[in-house]
C-alpha positions in Angstrom: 103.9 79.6 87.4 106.7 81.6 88.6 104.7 83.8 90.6 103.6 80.2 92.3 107.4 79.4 92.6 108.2 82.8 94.2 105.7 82.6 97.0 106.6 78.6 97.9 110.7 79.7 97.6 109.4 82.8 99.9 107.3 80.8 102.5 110.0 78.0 102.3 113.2 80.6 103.1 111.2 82.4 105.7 109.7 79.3 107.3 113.7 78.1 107.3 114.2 81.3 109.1 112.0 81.1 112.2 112.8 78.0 112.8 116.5 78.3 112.8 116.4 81.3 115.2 113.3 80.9 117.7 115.1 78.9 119.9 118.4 81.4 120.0 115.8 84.1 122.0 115.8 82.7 125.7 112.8 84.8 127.1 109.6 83.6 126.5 108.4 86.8 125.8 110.9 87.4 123.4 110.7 84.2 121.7 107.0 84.9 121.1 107.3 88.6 120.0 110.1 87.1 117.3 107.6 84.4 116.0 104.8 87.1 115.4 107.4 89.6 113.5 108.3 86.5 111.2 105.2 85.1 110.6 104.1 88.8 110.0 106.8 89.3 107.9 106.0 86.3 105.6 102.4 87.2 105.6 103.8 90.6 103.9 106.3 89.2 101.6 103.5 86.9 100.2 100.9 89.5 99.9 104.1 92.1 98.5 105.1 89.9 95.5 101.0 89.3 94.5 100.9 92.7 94.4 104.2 93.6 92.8 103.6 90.6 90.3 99.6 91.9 88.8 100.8 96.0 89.9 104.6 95.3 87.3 102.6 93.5 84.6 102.8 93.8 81.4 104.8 97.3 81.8 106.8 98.3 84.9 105.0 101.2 85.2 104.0 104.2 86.0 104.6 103.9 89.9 103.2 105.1 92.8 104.7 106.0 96.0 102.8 102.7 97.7 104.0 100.7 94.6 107.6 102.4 95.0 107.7 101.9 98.9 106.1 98.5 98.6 109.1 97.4 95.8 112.0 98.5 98.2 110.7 96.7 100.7 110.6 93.7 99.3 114.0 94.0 98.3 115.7 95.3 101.9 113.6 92.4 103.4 115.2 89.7 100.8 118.7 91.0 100.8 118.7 91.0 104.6 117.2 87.7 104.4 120.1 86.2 102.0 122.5 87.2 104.7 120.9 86.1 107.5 120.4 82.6 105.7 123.9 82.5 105.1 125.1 82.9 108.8 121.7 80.4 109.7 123.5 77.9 107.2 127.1 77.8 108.7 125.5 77.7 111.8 123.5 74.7 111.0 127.0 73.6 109.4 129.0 73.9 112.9 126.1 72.1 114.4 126.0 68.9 112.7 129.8 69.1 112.2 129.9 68.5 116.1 127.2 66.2 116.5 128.5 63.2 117.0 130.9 64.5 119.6 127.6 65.8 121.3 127.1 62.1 122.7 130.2 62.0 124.8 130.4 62.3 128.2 131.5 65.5 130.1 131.4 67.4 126.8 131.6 70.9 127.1 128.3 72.4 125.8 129.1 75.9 127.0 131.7 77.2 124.6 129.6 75.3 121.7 126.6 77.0 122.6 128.4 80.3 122.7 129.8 79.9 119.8 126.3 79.1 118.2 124.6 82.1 119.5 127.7 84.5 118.5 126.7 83.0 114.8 123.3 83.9 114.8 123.7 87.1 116.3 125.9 87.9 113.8 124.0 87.1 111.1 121.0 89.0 112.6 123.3 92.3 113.2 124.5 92.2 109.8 121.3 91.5 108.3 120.3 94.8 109.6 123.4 96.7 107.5 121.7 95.7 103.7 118.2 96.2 105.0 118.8 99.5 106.1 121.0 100.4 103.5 118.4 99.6 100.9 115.3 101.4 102.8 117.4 104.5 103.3 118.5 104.4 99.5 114.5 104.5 99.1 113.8 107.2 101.2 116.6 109.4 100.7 119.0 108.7 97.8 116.5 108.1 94.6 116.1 112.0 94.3 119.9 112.8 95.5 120.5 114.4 92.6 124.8 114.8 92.1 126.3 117.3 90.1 129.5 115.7 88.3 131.0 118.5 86.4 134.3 117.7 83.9 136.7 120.1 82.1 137.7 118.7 78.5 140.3 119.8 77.0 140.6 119.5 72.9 143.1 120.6 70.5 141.1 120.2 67.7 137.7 121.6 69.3 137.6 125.0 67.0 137.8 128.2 68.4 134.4 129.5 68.9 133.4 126.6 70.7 136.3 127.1 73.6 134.3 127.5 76.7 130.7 125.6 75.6 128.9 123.8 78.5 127.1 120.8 78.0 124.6 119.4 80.5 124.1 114.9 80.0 121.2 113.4 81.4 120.6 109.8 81.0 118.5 106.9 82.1 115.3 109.0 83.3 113.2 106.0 83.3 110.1 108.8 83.7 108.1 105.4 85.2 109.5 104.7 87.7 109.4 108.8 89.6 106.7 109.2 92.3 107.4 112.9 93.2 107.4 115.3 90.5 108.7 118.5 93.0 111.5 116.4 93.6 111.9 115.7 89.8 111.8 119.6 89.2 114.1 120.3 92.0 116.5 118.2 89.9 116.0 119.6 86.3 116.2 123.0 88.4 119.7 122.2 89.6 121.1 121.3 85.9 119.7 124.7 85.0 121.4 126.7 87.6 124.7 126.0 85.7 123.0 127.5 82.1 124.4 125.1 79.8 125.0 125.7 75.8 123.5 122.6 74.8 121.6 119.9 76.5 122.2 116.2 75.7 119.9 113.5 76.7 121.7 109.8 75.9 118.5 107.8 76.3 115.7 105.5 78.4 113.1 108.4 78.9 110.7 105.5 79.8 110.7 101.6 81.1 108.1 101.1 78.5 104.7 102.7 78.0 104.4 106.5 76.0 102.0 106.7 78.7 104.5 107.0 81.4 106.1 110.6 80.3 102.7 112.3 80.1 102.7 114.0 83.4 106.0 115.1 82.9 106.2 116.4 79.5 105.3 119.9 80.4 107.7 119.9 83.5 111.0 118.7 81.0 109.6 121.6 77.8 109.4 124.3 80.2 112.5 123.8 82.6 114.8 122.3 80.2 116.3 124.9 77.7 119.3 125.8 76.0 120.4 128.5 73.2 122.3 125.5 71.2 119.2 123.5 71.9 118.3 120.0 73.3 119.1 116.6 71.5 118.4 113.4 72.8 118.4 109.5 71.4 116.8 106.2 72.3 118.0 103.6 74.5 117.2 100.1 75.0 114.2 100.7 76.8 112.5 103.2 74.1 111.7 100.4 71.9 109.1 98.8 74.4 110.4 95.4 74.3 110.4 94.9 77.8 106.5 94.9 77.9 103.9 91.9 76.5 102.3 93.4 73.7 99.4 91.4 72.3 100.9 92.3 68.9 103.5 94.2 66.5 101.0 97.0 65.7 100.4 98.0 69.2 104.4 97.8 69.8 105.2 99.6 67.4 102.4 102.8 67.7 103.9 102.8 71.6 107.5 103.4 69.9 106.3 105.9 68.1 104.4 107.7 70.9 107.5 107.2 72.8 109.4 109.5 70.0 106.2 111.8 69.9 106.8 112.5 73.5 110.6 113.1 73.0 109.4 116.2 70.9 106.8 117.8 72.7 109.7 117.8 75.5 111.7 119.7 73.5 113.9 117.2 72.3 115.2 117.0 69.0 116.0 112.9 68.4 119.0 111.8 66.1 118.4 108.4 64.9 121.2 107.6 63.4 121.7 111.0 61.9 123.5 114.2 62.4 123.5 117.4 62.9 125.8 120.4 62.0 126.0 123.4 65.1 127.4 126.3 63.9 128.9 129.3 66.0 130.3 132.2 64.1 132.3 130.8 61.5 132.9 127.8 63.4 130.9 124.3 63.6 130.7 120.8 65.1 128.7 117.5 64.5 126.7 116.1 66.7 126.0 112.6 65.7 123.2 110.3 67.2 122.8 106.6 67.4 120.0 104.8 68.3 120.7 101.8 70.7 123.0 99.2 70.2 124.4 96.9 73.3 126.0 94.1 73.3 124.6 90.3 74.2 120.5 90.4 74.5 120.2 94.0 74.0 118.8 95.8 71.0 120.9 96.6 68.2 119.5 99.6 65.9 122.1 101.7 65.5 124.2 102.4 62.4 126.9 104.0 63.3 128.4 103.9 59.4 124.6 105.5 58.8 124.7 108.2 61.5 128.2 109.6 60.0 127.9 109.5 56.4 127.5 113.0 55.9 130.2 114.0 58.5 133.1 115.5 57.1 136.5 113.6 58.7 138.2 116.7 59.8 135.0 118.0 61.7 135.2 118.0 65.7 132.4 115.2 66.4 130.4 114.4 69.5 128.3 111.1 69.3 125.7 110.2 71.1 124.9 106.2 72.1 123.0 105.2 75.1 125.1 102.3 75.6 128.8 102.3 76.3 129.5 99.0 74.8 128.9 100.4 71.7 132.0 102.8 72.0 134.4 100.0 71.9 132.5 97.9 69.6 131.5 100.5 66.7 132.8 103.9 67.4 136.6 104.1 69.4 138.2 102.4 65.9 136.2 103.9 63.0 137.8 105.6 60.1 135.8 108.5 61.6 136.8 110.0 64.8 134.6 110.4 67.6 136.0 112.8 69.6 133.8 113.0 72.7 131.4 110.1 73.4 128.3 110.4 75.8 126.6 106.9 77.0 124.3 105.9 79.8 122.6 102.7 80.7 124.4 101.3 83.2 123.2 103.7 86.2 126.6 102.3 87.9 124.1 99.5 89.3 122.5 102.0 91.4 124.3 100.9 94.2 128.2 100.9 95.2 131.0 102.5 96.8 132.6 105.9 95.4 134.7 108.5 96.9 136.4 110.4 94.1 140.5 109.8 94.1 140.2 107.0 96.6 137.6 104.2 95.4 135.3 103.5 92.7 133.2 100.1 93.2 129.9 98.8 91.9 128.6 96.0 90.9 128.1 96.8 87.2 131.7 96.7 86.7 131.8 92.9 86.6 129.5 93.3 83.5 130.5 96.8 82.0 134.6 98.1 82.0 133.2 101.6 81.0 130.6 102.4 83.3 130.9 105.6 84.9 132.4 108.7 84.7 135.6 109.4 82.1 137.1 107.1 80.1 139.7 108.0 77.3 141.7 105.8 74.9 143.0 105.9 71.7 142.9 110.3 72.0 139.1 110.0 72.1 137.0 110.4 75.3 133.9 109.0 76.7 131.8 109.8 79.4 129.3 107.3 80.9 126.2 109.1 83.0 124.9 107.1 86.1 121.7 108.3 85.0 119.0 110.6 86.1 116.4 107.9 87.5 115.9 104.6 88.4 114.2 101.4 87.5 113.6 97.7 89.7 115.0 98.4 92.6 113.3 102.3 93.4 116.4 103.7 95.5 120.2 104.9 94.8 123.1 104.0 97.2 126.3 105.1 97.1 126.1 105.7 93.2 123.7 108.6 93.5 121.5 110.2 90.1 123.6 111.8 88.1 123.6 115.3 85.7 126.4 115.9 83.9 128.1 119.5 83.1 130.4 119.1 80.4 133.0 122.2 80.0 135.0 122.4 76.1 138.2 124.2 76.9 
């Protein structure tokens, strides 16, 4: 049924669209060579969202350049269209507002007409800006791996561990990558800086075990660190996302989910800890599995994952979603004092230009969602994530890995 809706909305918007505009090209030529590319173009969109509807079902997953390239065109294509419609709309707005003065005699059509066409063309030039944007995020900015590197300072951080680096990945979505060299090229880059300790805050997959196989031997090998690698679950770990024709089957796919985890390399803290010790010194790293506000899964225990921690002891937690900071961690009796999150992969798209602006989407629905945040004398840091998921492309807010410097 809603694939049904989709392709009437789709012929319905499109149709809207050629007629609206085929009159605003005055050569013939033109006019005709403008009808083909639209009808082409909704011959596409319905044949796309078929095959985006029975290629996404039941799991998202695991992609394919075609199924990649395919997905980000059908969004440039109905982002362009929402603008264009818009313009097409006021247009059609002007046009009836003037109607009845269309009747009178010795009217002047010229400056109406003008300011008609100046309307559409408009809407057809800025049209272009989205649908470019988005096929260039595609094509160049999904593997545009940025290096974010932050110097903490802690009083209380003991001694021995002045100096520690700590590389962050989040969000890999492992799913949704279609080139595996460019993958490496990235985990390559994180190891260029030789971190301590490697963190991983979460959302390995979109849903299937399945998807991490061809990667598992690309993250043991390339990934390493002498403090070693720790990771915990986020939302999408669980498999929830995905039509499971029962619990059993949902619940062996979370646990092949963890299974791959460890042959990665990762060590996974469900709402536990662990003590890492240098010299005489230590630190507790605590992890939580998911909890997120509204309709997203809450497992974690936070009371659970720091039973055993002593009060005094320097703490580092990590929760895939940053919601769970203010909800659960910034006021407990036990101090957090470095936070690591993910999730929100700063919408994948936005505007950010470090000391001068910081926009995206996500931060109508998240007020922590990337980079550093610190209230209360306790810090967290919110990844934009290593990969991507929906919408295959980055723009603006490019994949993230975090190097984390204790001073």
């Amino acid at each position: 049924m809603f694939l049904i809706t989709l392709l009437i909305f789709t012929v319905l918007t499109s149709g809207y669209i050629l007629l609206a505009t085929r009159q605003h090209f005055k050569k013939s030529f033109t006019r005709r060579l403008w009808v083909v590319v639209m009808v082409g173009t909704i011959f596409w969109e319905v044949s796309t969202e078929i095959y985006v509807f029975i290629h996404f079902q039941p799991a998202f997953g695991n992609a394919t350049v075609l199924s990649n390239a395919t997905m980000a065109g059908f969004v440039a294509i109905n982002a362009a269209k929402v603008v264009l419609i818009g313009f097409l709309l006021l247009n059609d707005a002007f046009r009836l507002t003037l109607w009845p003065f269309q009747s009178l005699k010795n009217r002047k059509t010229v400056p109406l007409e003008s300011r008609r066409k100046f309307i559409t063309n408009s809407g057809l030039i800025l049209a272009a800006i989205p649908f470019s944007g988005l096929i260039y995020g595609a094509i160049a900015g999904k593997y545009n791996f940025k290096v974010w590197q932050h110097k903490l300072d802690f009083d209380s951080l003991p001694n021995a561990f002045k100096g520690m680096r700590i590389a962050q990945l989040s969000d890999i979505h492992i799913g949704s990558f279609d080139d595996p060299l460019a993958v490496r090229e990235g985990l390559d880059k994180l190891m260029r800086f030789q971190p301590d300790l490697i963190l991983f805050t979460g959302d390995l997959v979109n849903n299937l075990a399945s998807e991490a196989d061809e990667y598992v031997a690309l993250f043991k090998e390339t990934l390493h660190a002498p403090y070693g690698k720790y990771a915990v679950l986020g939302n999408h770990d669980y498999g929830e996302y995905a039509q499971w024709t029962n619990e059993e089957d949902k619940i062996s796919n979370q646990l092949e989910i963890q299974k791959r985890y460890h042959q990665m390399g990762f060590k996974l803290l469900n709402n536990a800890a662990v003590s890492i010790s240098k010299g005489s010194d230590s630190i507790a790293l605590v992890g939580v599995e998911n909890w997120g506000s509204g309709r997203f899964p809450k497992y974690g225990d936070y009371n659970k994952a720091v039973s055993g921690i002593d009060s005094e002891a320097f703490t580092i937690v990590m929760s895939h979603d940053p919601d769970h900071w203010e909800h659960k961690i910034l006021k407990h009796k036990k101090r957090a004092h470095l936070t690591l999150s993910g999730h929100t992969h700063g919408s994948q798209m936005g505007v950010e230009i470090p000391g001068w602006i910081k926009w995206s989407p996500v931060q109508y629905r998240y007020k922590r969602w990337a980079g550093i945040y610190e209230e209360y004398g306790q810090i967290l840091h919110v990844n934009r994530g290593f990969g991507f998921i929906g919408y295959p492309g980055r723009i603006g807010i490019w994949p993230e890995i975090t190097i984390l410097d204790l001073i």
